[in-house]
N, C-alpha and C positions, 0 to 999 in steps of 0.2 A: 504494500500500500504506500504510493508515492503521497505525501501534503505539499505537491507543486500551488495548488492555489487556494491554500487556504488562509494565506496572508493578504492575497488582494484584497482591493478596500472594491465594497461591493457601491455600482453608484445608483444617486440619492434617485431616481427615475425609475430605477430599477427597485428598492424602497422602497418609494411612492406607489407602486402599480403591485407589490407584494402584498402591501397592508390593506385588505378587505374594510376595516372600519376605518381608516380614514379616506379610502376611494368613497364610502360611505357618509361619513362625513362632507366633502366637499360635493358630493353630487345632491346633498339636500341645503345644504349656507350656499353653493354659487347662486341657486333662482331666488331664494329667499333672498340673500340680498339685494341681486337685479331688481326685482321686482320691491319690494320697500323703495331703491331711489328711482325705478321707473314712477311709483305712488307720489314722492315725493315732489318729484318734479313734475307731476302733471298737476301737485294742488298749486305749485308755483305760478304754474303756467295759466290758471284758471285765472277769469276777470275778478275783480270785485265787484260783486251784483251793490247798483244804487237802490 
């Protein structure tokens, strides 16, 4: 049994696309946020009724 690669530094993409709950996490905060400053910016964007 060779440990040729068990010193490589494993990269952070590679991480990111391993970890189940944080692919989990980010696929439920990215809309949630969009959509919060989509909400946002559309109450900006609304007139002020006289």
């Amino acid at each position: 049994m060779s440990d040729t690669g068990s010193n490589e530094k494993i990269p952070f993409m590679q991480q990111l696309l391993d970890s189940p709950f944080l692919l989990l996490a980010i696929g439920i905060l990215s809309p949630m946020v969009l959509y919060i400053l989509w909400g946002v910016m559309e109450v900006i964007a609304t007139p002020i009724a006289q």
